[in-house]
N, C-alpha and C positions, 0 to 999 in steps of 0.2 A: 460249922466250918471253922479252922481253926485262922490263927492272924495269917499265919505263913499260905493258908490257902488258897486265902482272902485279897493277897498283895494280887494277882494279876487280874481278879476283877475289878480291883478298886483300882489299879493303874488304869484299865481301858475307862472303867467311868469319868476317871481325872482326865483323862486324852480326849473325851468326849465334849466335857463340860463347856468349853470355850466356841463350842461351833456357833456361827452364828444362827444356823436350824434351831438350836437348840436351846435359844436364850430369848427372853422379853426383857424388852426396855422400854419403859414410861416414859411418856412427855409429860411432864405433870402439867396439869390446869387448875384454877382454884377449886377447891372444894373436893379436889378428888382424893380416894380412898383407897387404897391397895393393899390387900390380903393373899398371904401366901401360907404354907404348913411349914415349917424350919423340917420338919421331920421328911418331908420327899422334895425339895427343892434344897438347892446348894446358893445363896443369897450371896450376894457383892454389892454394895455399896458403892456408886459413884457420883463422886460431889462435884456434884453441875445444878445445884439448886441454889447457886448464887449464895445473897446476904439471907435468903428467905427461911424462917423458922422450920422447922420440923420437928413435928410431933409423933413419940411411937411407941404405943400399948401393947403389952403381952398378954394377951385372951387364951385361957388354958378353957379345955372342954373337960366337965366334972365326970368323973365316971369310964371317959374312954382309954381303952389301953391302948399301952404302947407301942411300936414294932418289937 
């Protein structure tokens, strides 16, 4: 599929993204843990974790391919 193809799938996916059907949001509690793939989720960041540290490690899997 070339870019120019591409534009009105990736328009409908962006017009999608925002649904609230189609989103998770943590309440975080201590000790919790959340795992997601960058590769089939679209990730946003929102700072409501107060004064509280955060910590965030990138885990590659050896061996598996790409899309």
């Amino acid at each position: 599929m070339t870019e120019e193809e591409s534009r009105p799938l990736l328009d409908y996916l962006y017009r999608q993204s925002p649904n609230p059907d189609r989103t998770y949001r943590h309440s975080w509690k201590p000790s919790d843990l959340v795992l997601w793939d960058n590769r089939c989720a679209m990730h946003y960041a929102v700072h409501d974790y107060g004064e509280a540290a955060r910590f965030m490690h990138r885990i590659t899997i050896a061996g598996e391919q790409p899309y």
